[in-house]
Every structure is written in structure tokens, then in C-alpha cells.
C-alpha positions as CSV (number, residue, x, y, z in Angstrom):
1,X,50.2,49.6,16.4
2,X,47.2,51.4,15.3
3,X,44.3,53.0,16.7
4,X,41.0,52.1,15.4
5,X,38.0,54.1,17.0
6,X,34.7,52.1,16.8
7,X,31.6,53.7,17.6
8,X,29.0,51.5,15.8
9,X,26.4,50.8,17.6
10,X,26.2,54.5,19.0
11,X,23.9,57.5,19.1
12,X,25.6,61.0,19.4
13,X,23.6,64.0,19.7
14,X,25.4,67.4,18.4
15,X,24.1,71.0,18.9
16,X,24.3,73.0,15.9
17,X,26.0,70.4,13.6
18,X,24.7,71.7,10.4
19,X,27.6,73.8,9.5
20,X,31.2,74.7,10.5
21,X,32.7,73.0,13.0
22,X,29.8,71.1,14.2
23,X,29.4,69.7,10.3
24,X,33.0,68.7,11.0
25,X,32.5,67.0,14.8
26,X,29.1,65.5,12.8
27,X,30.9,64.0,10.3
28,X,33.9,62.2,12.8
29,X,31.4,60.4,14.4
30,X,29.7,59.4,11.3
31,X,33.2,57.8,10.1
32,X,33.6,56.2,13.4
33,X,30.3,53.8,12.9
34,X,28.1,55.9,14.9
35,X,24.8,57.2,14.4
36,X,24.4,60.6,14.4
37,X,21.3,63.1,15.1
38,X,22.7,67.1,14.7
39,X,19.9,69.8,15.6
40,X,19.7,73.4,15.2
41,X,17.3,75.8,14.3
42,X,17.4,75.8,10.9
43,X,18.0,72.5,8.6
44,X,21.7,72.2,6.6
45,X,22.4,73.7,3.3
46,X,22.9,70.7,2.0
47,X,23.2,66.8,4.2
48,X,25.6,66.3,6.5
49,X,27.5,62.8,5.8
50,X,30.4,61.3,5.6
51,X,31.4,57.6,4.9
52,X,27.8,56.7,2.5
53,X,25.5,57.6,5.7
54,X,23.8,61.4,6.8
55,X,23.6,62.6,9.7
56,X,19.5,63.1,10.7
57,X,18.6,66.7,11.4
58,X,16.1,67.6,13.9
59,X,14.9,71.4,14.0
60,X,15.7,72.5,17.4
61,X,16.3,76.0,19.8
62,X,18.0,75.2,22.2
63,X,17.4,78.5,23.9
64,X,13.8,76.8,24.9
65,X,14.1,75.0,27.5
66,X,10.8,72.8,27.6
67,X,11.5,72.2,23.4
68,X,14.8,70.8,24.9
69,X,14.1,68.4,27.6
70,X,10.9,67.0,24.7
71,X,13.5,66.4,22.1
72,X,15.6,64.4,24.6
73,X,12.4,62.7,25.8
74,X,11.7,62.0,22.1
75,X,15.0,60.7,21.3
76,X,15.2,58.0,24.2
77,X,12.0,56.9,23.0
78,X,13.2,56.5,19.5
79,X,15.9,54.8,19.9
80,X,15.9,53.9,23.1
81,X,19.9,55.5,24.6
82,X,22.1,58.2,24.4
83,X,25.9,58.0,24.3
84,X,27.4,61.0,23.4
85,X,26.1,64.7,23.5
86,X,28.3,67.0,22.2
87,X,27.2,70.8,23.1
88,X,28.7,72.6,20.1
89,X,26.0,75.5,19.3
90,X,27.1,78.9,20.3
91,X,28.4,82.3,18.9
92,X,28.7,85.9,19.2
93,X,28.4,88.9,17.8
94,X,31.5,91.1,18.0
95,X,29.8,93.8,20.3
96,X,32.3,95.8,22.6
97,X,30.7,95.9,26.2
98,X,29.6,99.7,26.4
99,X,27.7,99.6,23.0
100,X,24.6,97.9,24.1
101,X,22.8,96.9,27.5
102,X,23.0,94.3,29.5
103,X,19.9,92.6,27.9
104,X,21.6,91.9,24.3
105,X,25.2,90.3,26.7
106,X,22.8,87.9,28.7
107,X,21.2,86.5,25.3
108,X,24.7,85.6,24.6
109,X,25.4,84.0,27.7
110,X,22.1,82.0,27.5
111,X,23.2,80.6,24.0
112,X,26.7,79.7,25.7
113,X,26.6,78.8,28.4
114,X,22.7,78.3,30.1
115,X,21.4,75.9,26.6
116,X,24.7,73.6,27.1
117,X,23.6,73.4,30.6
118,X,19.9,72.6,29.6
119,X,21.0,70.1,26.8
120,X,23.3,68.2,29.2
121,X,20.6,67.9,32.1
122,X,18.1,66.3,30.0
123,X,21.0,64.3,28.4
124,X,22.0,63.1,32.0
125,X,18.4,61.9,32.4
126,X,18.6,59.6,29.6
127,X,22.3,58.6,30.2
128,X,22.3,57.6,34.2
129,X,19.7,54.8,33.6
130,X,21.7,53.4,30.9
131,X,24.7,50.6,32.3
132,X,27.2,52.4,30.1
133,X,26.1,55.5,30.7
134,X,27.6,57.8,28.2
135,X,29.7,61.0,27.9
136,X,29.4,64.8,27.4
137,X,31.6,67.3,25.4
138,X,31.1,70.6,25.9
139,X,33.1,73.2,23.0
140,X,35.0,75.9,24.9
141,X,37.0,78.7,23.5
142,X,40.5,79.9,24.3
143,X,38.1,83.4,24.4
144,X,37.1,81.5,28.0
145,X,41.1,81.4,29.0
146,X,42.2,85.3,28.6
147,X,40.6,89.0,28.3
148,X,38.3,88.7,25.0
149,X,37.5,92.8,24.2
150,X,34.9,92.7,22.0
151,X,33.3,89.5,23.0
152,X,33.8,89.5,26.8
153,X,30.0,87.8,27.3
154,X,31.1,85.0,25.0
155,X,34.5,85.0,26.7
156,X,32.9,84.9,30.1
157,X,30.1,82.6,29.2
158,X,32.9,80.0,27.4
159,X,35.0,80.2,30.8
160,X,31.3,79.4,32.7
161,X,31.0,76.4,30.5
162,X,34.8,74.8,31.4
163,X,34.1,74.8,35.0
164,X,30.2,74.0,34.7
165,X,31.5,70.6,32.9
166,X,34.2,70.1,35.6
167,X,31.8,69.9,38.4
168,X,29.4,67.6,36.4
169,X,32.2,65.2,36.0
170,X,32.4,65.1,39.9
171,X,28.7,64.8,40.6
172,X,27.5,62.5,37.7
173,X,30.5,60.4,38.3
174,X,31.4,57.1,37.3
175,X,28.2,57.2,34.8
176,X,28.4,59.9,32.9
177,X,32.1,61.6,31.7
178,X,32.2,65.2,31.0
179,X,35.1,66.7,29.4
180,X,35.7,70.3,27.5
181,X,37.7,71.0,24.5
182,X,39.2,74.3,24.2
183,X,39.4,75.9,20.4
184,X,41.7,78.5,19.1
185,X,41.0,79.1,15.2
186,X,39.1,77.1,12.7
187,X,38.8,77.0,9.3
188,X,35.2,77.0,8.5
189,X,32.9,78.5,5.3
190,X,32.6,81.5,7.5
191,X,36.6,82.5,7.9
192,X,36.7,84.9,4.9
193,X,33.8,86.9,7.3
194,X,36.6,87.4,9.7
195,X,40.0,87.2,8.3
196,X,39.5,87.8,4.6
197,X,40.6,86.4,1.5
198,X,43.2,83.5,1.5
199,X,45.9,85.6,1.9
200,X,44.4,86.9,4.8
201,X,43.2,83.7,6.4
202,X,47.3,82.2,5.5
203,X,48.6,85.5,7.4
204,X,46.1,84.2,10.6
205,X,47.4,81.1,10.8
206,X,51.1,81.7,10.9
207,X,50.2,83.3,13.8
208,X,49.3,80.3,15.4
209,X,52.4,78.1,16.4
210,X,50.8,75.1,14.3
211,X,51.2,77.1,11.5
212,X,48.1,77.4,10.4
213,X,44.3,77.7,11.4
214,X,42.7,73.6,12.1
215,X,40.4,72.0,10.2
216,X,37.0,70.8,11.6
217,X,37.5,67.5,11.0
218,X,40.4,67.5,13.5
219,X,38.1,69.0,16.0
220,X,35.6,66.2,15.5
221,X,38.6,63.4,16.0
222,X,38.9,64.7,19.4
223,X,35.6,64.5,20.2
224,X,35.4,60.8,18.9
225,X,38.3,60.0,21.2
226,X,37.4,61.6,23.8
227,X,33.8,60.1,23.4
228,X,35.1,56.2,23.0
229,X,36.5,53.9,25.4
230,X,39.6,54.9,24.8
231,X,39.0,57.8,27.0
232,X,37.7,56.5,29.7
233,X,39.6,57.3,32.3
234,X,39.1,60.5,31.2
235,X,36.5,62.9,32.9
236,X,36.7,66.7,34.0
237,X,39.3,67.1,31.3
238,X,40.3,70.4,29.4
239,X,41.9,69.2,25.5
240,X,43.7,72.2,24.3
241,X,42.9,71.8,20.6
242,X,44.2,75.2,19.4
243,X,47.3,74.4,18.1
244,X,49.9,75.7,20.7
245,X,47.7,78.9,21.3
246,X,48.5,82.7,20.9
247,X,52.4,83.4,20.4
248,X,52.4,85.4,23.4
249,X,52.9,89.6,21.9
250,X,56.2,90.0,24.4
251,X,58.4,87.9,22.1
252,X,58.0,90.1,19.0
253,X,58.6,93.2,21.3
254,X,61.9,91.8,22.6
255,X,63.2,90.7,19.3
256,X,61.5,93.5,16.7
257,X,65.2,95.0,15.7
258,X,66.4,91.0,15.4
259,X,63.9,89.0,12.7
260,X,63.9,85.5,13.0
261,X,62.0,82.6,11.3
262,X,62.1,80.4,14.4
263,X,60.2,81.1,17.1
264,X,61.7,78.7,20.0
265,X,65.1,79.9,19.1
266,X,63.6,83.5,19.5
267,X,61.9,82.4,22.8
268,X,65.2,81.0,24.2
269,X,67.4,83.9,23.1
270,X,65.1,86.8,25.0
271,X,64.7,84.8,28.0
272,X,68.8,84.5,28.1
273,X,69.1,87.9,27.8
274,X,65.8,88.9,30.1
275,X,66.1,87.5,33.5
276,X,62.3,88.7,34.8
277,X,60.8,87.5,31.5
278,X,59.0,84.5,32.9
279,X,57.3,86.8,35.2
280,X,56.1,89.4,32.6
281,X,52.6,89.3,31.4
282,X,51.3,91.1,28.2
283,X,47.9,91.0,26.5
284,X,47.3,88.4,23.7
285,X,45.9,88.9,20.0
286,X,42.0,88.2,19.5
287,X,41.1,85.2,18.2
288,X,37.6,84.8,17.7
């Protein structure tokens, strides 16, 4: 049996889709059939398209409220409906907390979590008067799930966002779904910034249990499955999309005199010999 996701027909909107992981989420939908608008503030290096067709770039900052809710406005005019939004755009700077004021921290939390919010109300407008209403992704971070030193704004803003989508899913109910995808690591043009070279990037990812960092186009085949029918019975949904998460730091403290390659069989073993080890806690790696 196979599992064909069909979006022709279809308008998706997504926030910073010129690059990275958006470029990646831009280019799923493409392949699915749909048509695709990706803003930002400044246009692509080069198109974004996949399967013979480019995505259209409007220039947009989404930090700007009134430019927001007009690009909406313009869009419904267009092309007259709105299925999918998909509130990618975001960032931070790695800035511990007592190295700047609390000016610089609340840019970051307007970027993350108060332009998602923006985006999605003026999507809503043009979603709720349509019969098939449409849906809303917002991209989380695992930096929302844990203590995130370093980028505690983003980390705080990210957690903001999961819950902000959960309760839009109960009020803009059966309309309009809303549903968050939680990251971990991806591979992007920007990875050497932060992990290195490719030996460095390889060591990163064998952190991860997965083996290895994903690949945007993975992160844009869950948003076209969570965006199509398929999905939907699904609404105020987290999708862990981090590839089993952070190996948590206790197991390599309980088993540093005792290598091993397999990190279940390691798991298993300490929790034998440590009776209280479901109960301990310890603090997990960055992941950014």
C-alpha cells in the first residue's frame, strides 16, 4: 500500500522559506502539487523549486505587524484562499542571559514567538471563511522542551509557541488545525557555522540516536503530512521530528569505565544495576 500526498490545487504560505530548513519545507510542498508563496525579508540566493516549478518569493518582515496582515490581505485577493501557513522564520543569536538587557531578549521573542502569532491571526481570517478551512504549522525547537543556556529567550519563546498553537487548535476548531513540530538538529548550509567541518558535523550527529543530524527535506514531509487530509484528525499535535532526541548525559556517566557501541544495551544494563535511575534527572547537551 502506498501513500501518495496530493496537494494540487493548494496554496501554502512559508515564513522564511528562502533557505535552510524552510528551502527544505518549500520545496515538500512543491513536490506534493501545491503552490507555494515563501516570504522573508530578503529574496533567495538563488529560486527555490523543486519538481520543474519555483516557489514565488514575496519580500516580507514579519516583525511588522500592519506589513503582515496587508500581505495576507493581498494574497486572499490574489488567489482567492489559503490552506496551509507554515510559521518557520525564527532564530537566535547565541547570547548568554546576563550579557545584554532585556531589550536585545524581547526582539528575540518577538521574532519567535509574537510574528508566528501575527502571521497565524491574519491567516485565520482568510482560512475560517473558506469551507475547508485550512491548517497551521508552527516550527518549535527541542530548545522549547529543556534548559537552553545560551539561548534561553529562544528557548522560552519556542516553548511559548507549542502551547500558543495548542490553544488555537481548541478555539479555531473544526476549521482551522493547528499543529507544532518539534526540531532537534538539521543539516542546513549554515551547520559548518556551528559544528564545524564534516568531521565535526558527523561527530554531532552520532550524538543523536538516529545517527545523524536530519535533512530538511524530511522536515518538509512532515509538514506536508501533517498539512493534507491525511491528518486530519490531527489538531493541537506536537511531532517530535528530532530523531529520538538528546541521549540523555547520565548513561555515559554510569557506563564511562564500560565502552559500548549500543546504546539500548547500555541503557538496559545501568538501569539493572541502578534501581533509582528512572528517577534521576541530569542536564542535556545543547542543541541549537
Amino acid at each position: 500500500m502506498s501513500l501518495t500526498l496530493d496537494l494540487s490545487g493548494q496554496l501554502a504560505v512559508v515564513t522564511g522559506g528562502t533557505r535552510g530548513v524552510g528551502a527544505g519545507i518549500a520545496r515538500a510542498f512543491l513536490r506534493a502539487g501545491a503552490e507555494v508563496v515563501i516570504c522573508a525579508r530578503r529574496p533567495p540566493d538563488s529560486p527555490v523549486t523543486a519538481a520543474s516549478r519555483n516557489a514565488r518569493f514575496h519580500p516580507l518582515d514579519l516583525r511588522e505587524p500592519d506589513a503582515v496582515r496587508a500581505f495576507f490581505d493581498r494574497l486572499a485577493a490574489t488567489h482567492g484562499r489559503l490552506d496551509c501557513l507554515v510559521n518557520n522564520a525564527g532564530g537566535t543569536p547565541y547570547r548568554l542571559l546576563g550579557q545584554t538587557d532585556a531589550d536585545r531578549h524581547a526582539r528575540v521573542v518577538t521574532l519567535n514567538l509574537l510574528a508566528p502569532l501575527t502571521a497565524s491571526l491574519a491567516a485565520y481570517e482568510v482560512m475560517r471563511q473558506q469551507p475547508a478551512g485550512g491548517s497551521v504549522l508552527m516550527i518549535g525547537s527541542v530548545s522549547g522542551t529543556r534548559p537552553s543556556p545560551g539561548t534561553a529567550a529562544y528557548g522560552a519563546a519556542k516553548a511559548g509557541l507549542e502551547n500558543l498553537a495548542r490553544s488555537m487548535a481548541v478555539e479555531w476548531a473544526p476549521l482551522v488545525r493547528v499543529n507544532t513540530l518539534v526540531l532537534g538538529m538539521v543539516r542546513t548550509e549554515l551547520s559548518a557555522l556551528h559544528y564545524g567541518d564534516e568531521a565535526g558535523i558527523a561527530a554531532v550527529g552520532a550524538t543523536v540516536p538516529a545517527g545523524r543530524l536530519a535533512e530538511p527535506a524530511e522536515i518538509g514531509d512532515a509538514c506536508v503530512f501533517l498539512a493534507s487530509d491525511r491528518a486530519a484528525y490531527v489538531t493541537g499535535a506536537s511531532l517530535l521530528v528530532h530523531g529520538g532526541g538528546e541521549r540523555p548525559a547520565f548513561l555515559d556517566a554510569a557506563t564511562v569505565n564500560r565502552p559500548t557501541a549500543n546504546h539500548t544495551t547500555a541503557f538496559r544494563e545501568a538501569a539493572a544495576e541502578t534501581p533509582s535511575i528512572a528517577d534521576a534527572e541530569a542536564p542535556q547537551g545543547e542543541l541549537t
